[in-house]
C-alpha positions as a Markdown table, in Angstrom:
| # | Residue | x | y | z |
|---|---|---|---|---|
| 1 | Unk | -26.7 | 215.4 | -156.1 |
| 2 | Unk | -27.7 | 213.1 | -153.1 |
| 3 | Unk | -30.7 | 210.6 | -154.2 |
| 4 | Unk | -33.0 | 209.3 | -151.9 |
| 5 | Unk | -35.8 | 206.5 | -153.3 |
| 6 | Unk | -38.7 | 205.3 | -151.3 |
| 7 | Unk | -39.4 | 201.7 | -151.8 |
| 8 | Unk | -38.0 | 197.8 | -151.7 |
| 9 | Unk | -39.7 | 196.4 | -155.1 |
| 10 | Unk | -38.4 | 195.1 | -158.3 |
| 11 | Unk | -40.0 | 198.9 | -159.9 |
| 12 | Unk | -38.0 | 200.5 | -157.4 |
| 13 | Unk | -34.3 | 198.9 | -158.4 |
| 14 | Unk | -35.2 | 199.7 | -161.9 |
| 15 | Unk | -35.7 | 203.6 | -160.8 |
| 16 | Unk | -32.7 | 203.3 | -158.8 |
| 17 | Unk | -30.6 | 201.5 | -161.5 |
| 18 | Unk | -31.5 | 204.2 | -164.0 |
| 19 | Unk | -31.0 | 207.2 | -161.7 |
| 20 | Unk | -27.5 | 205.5 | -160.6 |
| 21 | Unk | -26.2 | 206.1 | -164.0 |
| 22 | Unk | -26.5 | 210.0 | -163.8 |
| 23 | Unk | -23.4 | 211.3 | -163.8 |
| 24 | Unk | -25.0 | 214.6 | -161.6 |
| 25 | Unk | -25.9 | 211.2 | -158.4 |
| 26 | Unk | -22.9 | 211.8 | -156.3 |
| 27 | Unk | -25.0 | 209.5 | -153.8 |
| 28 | Unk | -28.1 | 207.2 | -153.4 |
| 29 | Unk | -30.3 | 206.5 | -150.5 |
| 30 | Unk | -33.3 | 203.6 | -151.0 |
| 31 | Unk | -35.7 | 203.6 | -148.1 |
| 32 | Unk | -35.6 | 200.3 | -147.4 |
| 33 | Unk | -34.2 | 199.2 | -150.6 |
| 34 | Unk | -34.0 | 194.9 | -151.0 |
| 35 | Unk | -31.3 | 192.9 | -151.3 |
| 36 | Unk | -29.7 | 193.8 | -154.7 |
| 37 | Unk | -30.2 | 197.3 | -154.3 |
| 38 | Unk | -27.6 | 198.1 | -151.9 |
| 39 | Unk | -25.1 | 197.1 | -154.3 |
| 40 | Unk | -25.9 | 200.6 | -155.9 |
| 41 | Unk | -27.2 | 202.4 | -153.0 |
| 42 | Unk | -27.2 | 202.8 | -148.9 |
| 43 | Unk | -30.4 | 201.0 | -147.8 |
| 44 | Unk | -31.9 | 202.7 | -144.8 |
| 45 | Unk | -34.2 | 200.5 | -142.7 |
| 46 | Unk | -37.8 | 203.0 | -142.6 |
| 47 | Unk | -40.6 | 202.3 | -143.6 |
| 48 | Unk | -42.1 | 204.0 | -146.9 |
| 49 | Unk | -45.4 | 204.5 | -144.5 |
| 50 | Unk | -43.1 | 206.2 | -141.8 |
| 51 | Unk | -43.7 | 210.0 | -143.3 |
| 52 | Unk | -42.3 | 211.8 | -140.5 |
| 53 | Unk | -39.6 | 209.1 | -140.6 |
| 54 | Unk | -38.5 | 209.7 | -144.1 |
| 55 | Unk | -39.1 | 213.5 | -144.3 |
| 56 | Unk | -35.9 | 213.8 | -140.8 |
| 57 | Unk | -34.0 | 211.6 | -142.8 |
| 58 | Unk | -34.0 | 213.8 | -146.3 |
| 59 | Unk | -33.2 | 216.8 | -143.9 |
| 60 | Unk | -31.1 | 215.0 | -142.2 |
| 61 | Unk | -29.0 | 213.8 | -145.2 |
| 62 | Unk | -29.5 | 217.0 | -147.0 |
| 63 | Unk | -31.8 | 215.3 | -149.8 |
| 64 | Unk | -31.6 | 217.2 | -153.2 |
| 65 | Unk | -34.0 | 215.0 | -154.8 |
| 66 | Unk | -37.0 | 212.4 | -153.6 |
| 67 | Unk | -38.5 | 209.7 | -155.4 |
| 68 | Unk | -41.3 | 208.1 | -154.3 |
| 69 | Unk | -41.9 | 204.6 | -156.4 |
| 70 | Unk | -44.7 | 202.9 | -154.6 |
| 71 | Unk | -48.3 | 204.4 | -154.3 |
| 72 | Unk | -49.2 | 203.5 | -150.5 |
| 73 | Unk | -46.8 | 206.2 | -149.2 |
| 74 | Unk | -48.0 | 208.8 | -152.2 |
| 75 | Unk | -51.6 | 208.1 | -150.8 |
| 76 | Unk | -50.5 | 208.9 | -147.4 |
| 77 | Unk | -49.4 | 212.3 | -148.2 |
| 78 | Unk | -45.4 | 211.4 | -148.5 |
| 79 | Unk | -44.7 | 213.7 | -151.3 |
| 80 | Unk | -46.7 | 216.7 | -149.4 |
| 81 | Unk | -44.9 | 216.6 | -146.3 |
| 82 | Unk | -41.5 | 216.5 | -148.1 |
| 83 | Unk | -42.5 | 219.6 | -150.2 |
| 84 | Unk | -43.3 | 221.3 | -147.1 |
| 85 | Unk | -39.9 | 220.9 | -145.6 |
| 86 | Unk | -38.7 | 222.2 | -148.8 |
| 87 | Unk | -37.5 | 218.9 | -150.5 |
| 88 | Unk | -38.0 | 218.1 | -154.6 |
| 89 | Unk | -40.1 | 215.2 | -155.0 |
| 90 | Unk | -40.8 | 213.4 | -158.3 |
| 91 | Unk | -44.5 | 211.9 | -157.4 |
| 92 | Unk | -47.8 | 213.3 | -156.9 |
| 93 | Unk | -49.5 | 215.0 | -153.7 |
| 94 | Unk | -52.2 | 213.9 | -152.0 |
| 95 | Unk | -55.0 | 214.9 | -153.8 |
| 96 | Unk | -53.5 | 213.8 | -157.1 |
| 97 | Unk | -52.6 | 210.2 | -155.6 |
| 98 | Unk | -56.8 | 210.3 | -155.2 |
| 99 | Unk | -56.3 | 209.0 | -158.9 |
| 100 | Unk | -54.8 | 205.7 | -157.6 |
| 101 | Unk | -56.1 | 205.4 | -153.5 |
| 102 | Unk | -60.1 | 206.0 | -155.1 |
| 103 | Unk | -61.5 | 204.3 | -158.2 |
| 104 | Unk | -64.3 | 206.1 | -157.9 |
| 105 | Unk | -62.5 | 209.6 | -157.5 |
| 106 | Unk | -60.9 | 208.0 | -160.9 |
| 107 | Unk | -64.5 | 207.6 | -162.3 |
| 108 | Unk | -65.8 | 210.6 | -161.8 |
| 109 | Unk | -62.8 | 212.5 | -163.0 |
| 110 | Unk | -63.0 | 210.3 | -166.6 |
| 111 | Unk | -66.9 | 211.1 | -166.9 |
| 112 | Unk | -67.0 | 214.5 | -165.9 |
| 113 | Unk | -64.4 | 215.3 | -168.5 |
| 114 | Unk | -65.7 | 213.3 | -171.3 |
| 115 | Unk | -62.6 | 210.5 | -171.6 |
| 116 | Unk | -64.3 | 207.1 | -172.8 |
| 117 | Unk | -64.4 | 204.3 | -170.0 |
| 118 | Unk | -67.1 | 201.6 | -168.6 |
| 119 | Unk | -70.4 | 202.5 | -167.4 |
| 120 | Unk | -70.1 | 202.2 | -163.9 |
| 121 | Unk | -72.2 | 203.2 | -160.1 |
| 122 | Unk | -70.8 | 203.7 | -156.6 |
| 123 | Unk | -72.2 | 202.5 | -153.5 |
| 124 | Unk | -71.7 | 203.0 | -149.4 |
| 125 | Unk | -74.8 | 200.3 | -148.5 |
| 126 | Unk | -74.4 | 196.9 | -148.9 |
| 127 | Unk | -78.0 | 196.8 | -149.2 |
| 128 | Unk | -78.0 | 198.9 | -152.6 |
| 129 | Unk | -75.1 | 197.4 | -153.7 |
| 130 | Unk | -77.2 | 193.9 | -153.7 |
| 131 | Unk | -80.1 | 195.5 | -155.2 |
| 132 | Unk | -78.2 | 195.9 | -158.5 |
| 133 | Unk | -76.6 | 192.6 | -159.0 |
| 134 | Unk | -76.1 | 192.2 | -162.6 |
| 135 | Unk | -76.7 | 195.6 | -163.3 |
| 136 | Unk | -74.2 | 195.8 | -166.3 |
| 137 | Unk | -74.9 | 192.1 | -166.6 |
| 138 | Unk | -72.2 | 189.5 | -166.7 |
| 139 | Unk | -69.2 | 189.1 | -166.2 |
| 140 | Unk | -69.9 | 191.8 | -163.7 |
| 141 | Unk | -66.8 | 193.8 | -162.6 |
| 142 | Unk | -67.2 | 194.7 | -158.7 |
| 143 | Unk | -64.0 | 196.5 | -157.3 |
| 144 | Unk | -63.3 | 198.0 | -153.5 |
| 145 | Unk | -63.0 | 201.4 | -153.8 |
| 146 | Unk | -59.9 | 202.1 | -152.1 |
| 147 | Unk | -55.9 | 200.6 | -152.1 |
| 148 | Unk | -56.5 | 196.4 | -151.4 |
| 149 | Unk | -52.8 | 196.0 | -152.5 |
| 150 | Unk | -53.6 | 195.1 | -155.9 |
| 151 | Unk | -56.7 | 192.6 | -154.9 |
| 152 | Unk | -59.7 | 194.4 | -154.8 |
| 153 | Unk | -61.3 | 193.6 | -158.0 |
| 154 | Unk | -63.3 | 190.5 | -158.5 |
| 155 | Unk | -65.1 | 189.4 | -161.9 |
| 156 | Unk | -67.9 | 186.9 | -161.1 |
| 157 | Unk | -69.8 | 185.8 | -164.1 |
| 158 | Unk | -72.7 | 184.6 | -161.8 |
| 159 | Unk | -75.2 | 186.3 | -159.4 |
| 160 | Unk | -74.6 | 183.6 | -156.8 |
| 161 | Unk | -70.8 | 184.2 | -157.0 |
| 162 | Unk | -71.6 | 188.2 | -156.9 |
| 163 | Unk | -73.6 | 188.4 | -154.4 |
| 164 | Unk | -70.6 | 186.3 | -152.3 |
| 165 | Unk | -67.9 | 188.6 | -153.3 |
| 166 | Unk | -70.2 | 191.7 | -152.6 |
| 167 | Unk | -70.5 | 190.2 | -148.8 |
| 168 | Unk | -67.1 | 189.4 | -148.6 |
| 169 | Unk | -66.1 | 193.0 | -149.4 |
| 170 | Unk | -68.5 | 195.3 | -147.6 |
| 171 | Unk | -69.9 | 192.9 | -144.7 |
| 172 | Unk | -66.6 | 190.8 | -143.9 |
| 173 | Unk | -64.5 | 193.3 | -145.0 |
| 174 | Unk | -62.2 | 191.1 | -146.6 |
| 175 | Unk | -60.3 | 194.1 | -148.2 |
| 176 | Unk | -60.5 | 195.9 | -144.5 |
| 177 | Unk | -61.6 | 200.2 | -145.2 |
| 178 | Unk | -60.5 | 199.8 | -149.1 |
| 179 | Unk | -64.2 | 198.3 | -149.2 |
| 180 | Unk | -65.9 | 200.8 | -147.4 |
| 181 | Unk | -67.1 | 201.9 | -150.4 |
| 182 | Unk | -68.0 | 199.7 | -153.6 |
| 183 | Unk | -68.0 | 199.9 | -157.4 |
| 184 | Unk | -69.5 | 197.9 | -160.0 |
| 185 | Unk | -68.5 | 198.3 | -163.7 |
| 186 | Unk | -69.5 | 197.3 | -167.1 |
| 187 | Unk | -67.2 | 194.6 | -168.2 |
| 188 | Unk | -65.1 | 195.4 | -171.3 |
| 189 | Unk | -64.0 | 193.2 | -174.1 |
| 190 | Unk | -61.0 | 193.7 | -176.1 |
| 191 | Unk | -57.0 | 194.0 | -175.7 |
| 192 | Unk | -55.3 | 195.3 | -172.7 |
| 193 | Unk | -53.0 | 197.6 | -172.7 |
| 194 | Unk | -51.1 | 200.2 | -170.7 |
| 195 | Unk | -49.0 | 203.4 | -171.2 |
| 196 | Unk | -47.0 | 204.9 | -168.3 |
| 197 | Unk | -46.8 | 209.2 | -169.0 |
| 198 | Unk | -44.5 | 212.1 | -167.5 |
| 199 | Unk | -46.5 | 214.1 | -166.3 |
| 200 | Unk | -45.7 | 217.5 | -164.8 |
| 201 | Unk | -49.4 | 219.2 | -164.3 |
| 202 | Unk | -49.5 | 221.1 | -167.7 |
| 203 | Unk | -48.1 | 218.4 | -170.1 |
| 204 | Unk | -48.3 | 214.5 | -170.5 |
| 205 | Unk | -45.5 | 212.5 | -172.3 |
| 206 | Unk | -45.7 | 209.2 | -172.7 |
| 207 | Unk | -43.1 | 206.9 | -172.4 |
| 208 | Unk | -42.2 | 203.9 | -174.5 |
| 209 | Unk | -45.1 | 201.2 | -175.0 |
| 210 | Unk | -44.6 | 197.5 | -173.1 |
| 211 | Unk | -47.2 | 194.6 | -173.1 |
| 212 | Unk | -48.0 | 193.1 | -169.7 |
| 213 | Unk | -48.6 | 189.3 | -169.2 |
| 214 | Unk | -50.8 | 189.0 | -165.8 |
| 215 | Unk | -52.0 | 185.4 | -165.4 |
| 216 | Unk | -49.4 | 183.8 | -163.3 |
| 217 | Unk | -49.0 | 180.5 | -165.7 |
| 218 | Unk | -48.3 | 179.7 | -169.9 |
| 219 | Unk | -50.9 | 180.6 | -172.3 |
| 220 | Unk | -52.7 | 183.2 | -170.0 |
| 221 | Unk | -53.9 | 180.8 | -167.5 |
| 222 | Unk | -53.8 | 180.4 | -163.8 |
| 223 | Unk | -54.4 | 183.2 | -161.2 |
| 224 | Unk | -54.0 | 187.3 | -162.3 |
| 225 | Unk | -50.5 | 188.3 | -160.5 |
| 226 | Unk | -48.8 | 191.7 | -160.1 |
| 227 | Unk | -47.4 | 190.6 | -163.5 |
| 228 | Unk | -45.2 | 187.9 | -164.7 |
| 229 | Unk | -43.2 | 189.7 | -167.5 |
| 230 | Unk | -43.4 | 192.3 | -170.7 |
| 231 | Unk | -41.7 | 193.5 | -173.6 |
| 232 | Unk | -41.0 | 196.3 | -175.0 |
| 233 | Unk | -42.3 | 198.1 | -177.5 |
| 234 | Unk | -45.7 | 196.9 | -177.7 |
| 235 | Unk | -46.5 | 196.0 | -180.9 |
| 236 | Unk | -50.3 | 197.2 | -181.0 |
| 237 | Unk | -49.0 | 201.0 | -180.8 |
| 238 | Unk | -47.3 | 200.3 | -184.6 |
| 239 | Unk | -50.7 | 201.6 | -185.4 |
| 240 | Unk | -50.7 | 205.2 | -185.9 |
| 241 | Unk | -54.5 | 205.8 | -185.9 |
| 242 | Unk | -54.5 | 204.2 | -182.7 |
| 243 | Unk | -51.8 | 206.4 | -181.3 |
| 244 | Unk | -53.5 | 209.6 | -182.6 |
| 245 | Unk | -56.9 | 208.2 | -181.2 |
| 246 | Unk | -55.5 | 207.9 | -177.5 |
| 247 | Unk | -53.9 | 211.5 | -178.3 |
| 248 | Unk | -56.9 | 212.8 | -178.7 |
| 249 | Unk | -59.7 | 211.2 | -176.5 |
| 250 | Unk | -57.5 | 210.0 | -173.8 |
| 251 | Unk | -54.4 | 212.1 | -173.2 |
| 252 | Unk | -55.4 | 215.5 | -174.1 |
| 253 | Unk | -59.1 | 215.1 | -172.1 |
| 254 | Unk | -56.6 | 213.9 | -169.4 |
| 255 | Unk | -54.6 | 217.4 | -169.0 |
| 256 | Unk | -57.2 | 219.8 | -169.5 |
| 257 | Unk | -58.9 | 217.7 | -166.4 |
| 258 | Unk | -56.0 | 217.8 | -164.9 |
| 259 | Unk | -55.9 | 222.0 | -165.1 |
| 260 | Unk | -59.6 | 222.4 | -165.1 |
| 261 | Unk | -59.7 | 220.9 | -161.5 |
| 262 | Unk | -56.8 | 222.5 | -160.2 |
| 263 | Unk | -55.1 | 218.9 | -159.8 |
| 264 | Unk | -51.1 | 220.1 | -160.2 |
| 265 | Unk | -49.9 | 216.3 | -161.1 |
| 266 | Unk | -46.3 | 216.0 | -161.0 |
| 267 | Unk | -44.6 | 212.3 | -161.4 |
| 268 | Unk | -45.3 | 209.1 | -163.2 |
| 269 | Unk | -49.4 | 208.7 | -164.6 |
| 270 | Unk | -49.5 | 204.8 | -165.5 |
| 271 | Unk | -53.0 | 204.3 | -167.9 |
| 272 | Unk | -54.7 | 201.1 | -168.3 |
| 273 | Unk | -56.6 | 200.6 | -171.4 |
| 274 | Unk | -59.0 | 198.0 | -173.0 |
| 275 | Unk | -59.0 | 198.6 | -176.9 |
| 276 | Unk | -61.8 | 197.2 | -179.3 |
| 277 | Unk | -62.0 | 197.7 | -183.1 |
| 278 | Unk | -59.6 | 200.6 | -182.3 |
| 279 | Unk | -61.4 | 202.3 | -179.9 |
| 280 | Unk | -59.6 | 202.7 | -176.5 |
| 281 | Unk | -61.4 | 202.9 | -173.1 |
| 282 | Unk | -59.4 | 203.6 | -169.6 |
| 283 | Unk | -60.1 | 200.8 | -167.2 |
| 284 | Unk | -58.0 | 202.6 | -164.2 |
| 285 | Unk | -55.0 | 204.8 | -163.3 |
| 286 | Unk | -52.0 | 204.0 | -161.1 |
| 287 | Unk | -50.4 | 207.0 | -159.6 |
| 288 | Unk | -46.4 | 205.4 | -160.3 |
| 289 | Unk | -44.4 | 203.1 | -162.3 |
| 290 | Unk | -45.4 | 200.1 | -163.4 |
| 291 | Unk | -44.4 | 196.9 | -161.9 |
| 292 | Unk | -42.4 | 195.1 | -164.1 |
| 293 | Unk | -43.6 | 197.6 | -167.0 |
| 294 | Unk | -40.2 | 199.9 | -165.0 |
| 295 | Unk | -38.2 | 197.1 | -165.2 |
| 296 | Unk | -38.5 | 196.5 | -169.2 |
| 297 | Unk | -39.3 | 200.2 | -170.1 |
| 298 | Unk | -36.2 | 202.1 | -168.3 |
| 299 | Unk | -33.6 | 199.8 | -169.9 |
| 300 | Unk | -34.7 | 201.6 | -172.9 |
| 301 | Unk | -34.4 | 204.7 | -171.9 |
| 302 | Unk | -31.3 | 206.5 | -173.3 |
| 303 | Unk | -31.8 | 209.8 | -171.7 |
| 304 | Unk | -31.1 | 210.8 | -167.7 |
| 305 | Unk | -33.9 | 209.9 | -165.9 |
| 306 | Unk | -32.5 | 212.9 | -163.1 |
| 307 | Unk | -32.9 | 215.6 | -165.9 |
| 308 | Unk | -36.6 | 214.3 | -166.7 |
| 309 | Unk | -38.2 | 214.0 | -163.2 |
| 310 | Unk | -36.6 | 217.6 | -162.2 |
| 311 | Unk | -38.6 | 218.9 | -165.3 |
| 312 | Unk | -41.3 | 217.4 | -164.3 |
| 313 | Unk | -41.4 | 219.2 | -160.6 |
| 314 | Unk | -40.1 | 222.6 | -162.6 |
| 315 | Unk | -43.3 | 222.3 | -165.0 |
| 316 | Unk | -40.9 | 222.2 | -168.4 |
| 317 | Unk | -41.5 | 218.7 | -169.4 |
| 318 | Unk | -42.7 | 220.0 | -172.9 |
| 319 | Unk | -39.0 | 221.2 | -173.6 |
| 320 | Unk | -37.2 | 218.2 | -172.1 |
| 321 | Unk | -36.1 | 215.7 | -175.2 |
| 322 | Unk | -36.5 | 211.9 | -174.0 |
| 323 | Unk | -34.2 | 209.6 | -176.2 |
| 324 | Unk | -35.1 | 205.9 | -176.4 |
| 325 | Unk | -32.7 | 203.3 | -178.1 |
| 326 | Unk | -33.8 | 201.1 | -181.1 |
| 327 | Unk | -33.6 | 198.2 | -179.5 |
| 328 | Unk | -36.1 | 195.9 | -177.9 |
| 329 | Unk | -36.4 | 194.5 | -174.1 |
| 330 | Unk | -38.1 | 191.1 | -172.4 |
| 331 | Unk | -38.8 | 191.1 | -169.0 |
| 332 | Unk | -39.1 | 187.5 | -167.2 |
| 333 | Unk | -40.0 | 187.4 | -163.5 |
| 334 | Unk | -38.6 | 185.0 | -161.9 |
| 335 | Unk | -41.6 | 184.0 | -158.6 |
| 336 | Unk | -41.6 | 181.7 | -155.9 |
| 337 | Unk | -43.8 | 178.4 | -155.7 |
| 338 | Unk | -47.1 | 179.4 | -155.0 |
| 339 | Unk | -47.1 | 182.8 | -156.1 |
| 340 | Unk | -49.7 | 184.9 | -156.2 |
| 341 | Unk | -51.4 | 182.7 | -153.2 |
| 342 | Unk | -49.1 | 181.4 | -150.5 |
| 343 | Unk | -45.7 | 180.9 | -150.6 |
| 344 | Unk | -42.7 | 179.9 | -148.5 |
| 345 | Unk | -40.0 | 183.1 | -148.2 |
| 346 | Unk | -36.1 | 182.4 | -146.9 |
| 347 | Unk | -34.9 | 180.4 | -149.4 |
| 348 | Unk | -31.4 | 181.2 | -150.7 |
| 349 | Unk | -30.5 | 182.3 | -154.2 |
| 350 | Unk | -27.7 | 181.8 | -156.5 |
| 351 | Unk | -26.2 | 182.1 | -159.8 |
| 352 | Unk | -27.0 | 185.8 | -160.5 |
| 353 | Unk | -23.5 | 186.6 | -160.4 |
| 354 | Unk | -23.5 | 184.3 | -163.6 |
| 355 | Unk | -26.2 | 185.3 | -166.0 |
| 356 | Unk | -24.3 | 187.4 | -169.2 |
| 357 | Unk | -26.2 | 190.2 | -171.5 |
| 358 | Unk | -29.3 | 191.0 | -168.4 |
| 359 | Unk | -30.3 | 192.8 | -165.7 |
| 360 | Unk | -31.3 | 191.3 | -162.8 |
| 361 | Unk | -33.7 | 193.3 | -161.1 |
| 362 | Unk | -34.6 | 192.5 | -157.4 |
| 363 | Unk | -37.9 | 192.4 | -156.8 |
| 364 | Unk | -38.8 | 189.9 | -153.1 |
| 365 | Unk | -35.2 | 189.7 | -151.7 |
| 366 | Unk | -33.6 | 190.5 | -148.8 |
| 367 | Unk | -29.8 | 189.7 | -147.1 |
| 368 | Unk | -30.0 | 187.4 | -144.1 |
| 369 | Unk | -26.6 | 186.8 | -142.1 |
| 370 | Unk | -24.6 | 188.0 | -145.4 |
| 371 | Unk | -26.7 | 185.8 | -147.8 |
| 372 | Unk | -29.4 | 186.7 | -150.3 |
| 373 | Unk | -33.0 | 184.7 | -149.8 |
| 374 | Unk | -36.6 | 185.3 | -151.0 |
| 375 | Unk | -38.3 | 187.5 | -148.9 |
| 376 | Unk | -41.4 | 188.0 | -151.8 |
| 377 | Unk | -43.5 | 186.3 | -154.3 |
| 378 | Unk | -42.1 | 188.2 | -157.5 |
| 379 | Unk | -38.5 | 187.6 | -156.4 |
| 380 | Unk | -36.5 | 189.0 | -159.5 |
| 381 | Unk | -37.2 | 190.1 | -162.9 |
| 382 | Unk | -34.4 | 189.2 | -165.6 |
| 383 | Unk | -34.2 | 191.4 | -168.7 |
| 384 | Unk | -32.4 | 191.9 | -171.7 |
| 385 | Unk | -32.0 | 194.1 | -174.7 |
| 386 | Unk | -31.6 | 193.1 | -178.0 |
| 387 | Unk | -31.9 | 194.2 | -181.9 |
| 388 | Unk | -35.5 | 192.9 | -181.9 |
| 389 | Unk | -38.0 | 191.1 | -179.3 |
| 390 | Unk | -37.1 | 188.0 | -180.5 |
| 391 | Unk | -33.4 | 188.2 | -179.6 |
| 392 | Unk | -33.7 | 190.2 | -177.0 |
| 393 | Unk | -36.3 | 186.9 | -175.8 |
| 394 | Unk | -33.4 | 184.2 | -176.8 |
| 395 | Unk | -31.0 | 186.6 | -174.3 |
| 396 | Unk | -33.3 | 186.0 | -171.4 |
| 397 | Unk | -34.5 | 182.3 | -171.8 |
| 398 | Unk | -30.9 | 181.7 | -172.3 |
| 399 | Unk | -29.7 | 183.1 | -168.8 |
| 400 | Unk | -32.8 | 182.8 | -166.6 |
| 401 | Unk | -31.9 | 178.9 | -165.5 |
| 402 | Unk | -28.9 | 179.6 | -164.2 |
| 403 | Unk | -30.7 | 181.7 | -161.4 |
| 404 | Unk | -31.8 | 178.9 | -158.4 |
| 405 | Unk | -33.7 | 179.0 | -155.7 |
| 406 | Unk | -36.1 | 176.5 | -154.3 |
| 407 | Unk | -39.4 | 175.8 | -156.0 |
| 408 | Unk | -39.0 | 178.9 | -158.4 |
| 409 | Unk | -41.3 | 178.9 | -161.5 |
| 410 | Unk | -41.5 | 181.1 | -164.2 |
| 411 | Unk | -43.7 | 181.8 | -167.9 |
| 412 | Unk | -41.6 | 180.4 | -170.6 |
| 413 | Unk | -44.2 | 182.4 | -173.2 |
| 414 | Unk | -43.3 | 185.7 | -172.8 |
| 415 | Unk | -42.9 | 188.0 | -176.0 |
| 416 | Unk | -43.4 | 184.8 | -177.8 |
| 417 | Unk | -46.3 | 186.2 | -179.5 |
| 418 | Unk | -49.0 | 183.5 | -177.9 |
């Protein structure tokens, strides 16, 4: 089989890391890849927005299977204008990426079909959006409506600082068309959570639990970030009641939406939850794998990742087994100084070749003149497996200093149970 995977992120390596290990991949494409995944793959240099661009290289290349990893490209339509060349995909169309491009698309879809989430209101006027300040009270969650590259939602726990970030979305447009349109939430209490699913449009699988750490610094403090580790499994899904309790009010609702609206979902469906005394509530979807929730989750995967996504597109997920092994994964990312505000990129990197027991998972890298520099602000992601969190935790915090580059920080508290 000839591969080809669209995206340059640390999620993406992951995908492309797993898939490499087929032994049906004869050969891998990434589109544009970074600068550890060409040790695996043949980079191409498109970009995942170029549709037409991708879609002549697949024919060109004689694709047997796409997979799209970021969402930007499935909101633009990528995996519809491969299937109508004829080319497998693993990720969702169009109107099924609506899930991840549109919270309030998401909204409706969770209310109309009865799935527990926030109380929440949508808004086009700037002027009725500042009539209801502190509608749900406060903290008052106001998000942009559309993609804002992970940015668009702001928590103000004042009316002066709502009314602020309700200008700066809808009359500077700080967030450009993502905040065309506006929505404000109730705020939810509890513990996050997440759970990335197969889906193939008539059945939902989900994968093995991880637990995110967002906040950029120790303890949970600093600025939220695209994520700045996990492990694997999470330990709140040890509760069975819980599990059957997502089974039933979130996952099953989920499918029979799906079919009931003629929404044919094939690819990843990532979940986020916010649980109180048991009770779970969806806070959003993302169309795709996680990022790093990939990088800890498909390390544990002991089936072929090909076999599962090409159930997915032929609609028999429910008889594909998925094997996952015993052990336990930590993921650390390893970000520049900065991160998740400015930063400095170009710096060079070294002493990968040197860390023992992990994967090293390039995340912002890139080659320049032969050597390997920062090009991001999550620059790798380190993980390693081991009998349980803890050891698998010693692995990493035992190999993750031997990685330099300049002014690189990282959370020494992941999976310490703080």
């Amino acid at each position: 089989m000839r591969v080809m995977i669209i995206g340059s992120g640390g999620r993406e390596h992951a995908i492309a890391w797993k898939i490499a290990q087929s032994p049906r991949v004869d050969k891998l494409f990434c589109v544009p890849g970074n600068g550890g995944m060409h040790e695996i793959a043949e980079c191409v240099n498109l970009s995942v927005e170029d549709i037409d661009g991708c879609v002549a290289f697949a024919k060109e290349k004689n694709i047997d299977l796409v997979v799209v990893g970021p969402e930007v490209p499935l909101v633009l339509g990528m995996a519809d204008a491969m299937q109508a060349e004829g080319i497998r995909v693993f990720g969702p169309n169009k109107k099924c990426a609506q899930f991840e491009g549109s919270k309030a698309f998401t909204k409706d879809f969770l209310y109309r079909h009865n799935i527990p989430t926030a109380g929440y209101k949508e808004y086009t006027s700037y002027e009725d959006l500042v009539a209801d300040v502190g509608i749900f009270g406060y903290p008052m969650v106001i998000k942009a409506d559309g993609l804002a590259a992970g940015k668009g939602v702001v928590i103000p726990e004042t009316e002066e600082d709502a009314k602020a970030a309700m200008a700066e979305m809808m009359l500077d447009r700080k967030f450009g068309d993502a905040g065309n349109k506006v929505v404000i939430e109730e705020f939810l209490t509890g513990v996050e959570a997440s759970i990335l699913c197969f889906v193939d449009g008539n059945t939902i699988r989900p994968m093995e639990s991880a637990r995110d750490y967002k906040r950029a610094f120790d303890g949970d403090q600093g600025t939220n970030t695209g994520g700045m580790g996990n492990y694997s499994p999470n330990d709140l899904f040890a509760d069975e009641m819980l599990n059957q309790r997502i089974e039933d009010t979130i996952l099953k609702p989920i499918i029979e939406g799906f079919k009931a609206d003629g929404m044919d979902f094939v690819g990843v469906l990532f979940i986020g939850l916010m649980i109180k005394d048991g009770e779970p509530k969806v806070l959003e979807f993302n169309v795709r794998f996680g990022d790093p929730e990939a990088q800890v989750v498909l390390p544990r995967m002991e089936s072929d990742l090909v076999d599962i996504m090409e159930a997915c597109i032929d609609g028999q997920l429910a008889e594909m087994p998925i094997e996952w092994k015993d052990e336990a994964a930590v993921t650390v990312v390893l970000a520049s100084g900065g991160y998740p505000d400015s930063y400095t990129k170009g710096y060079p990197i070294s002493g990968i070749d040197d860390v023992k027991n992990c994967v090293v998972f390039h995340a912002g890298t890139t080659l320049k003149d032969g050597e390997l520099v920062t090009s991001g602000g999550r620059v790798l992601a380190v993980t390693a497996l081991g009998e349980t969190k803890d050891a698998a935790r010693q692995i990493v915090y035992g190999e993750i200093d031997k990685i330099k580059f300049k002014d690189s920080f990282y959370r020494k508290d992941i999976a310490s149970g703080k």
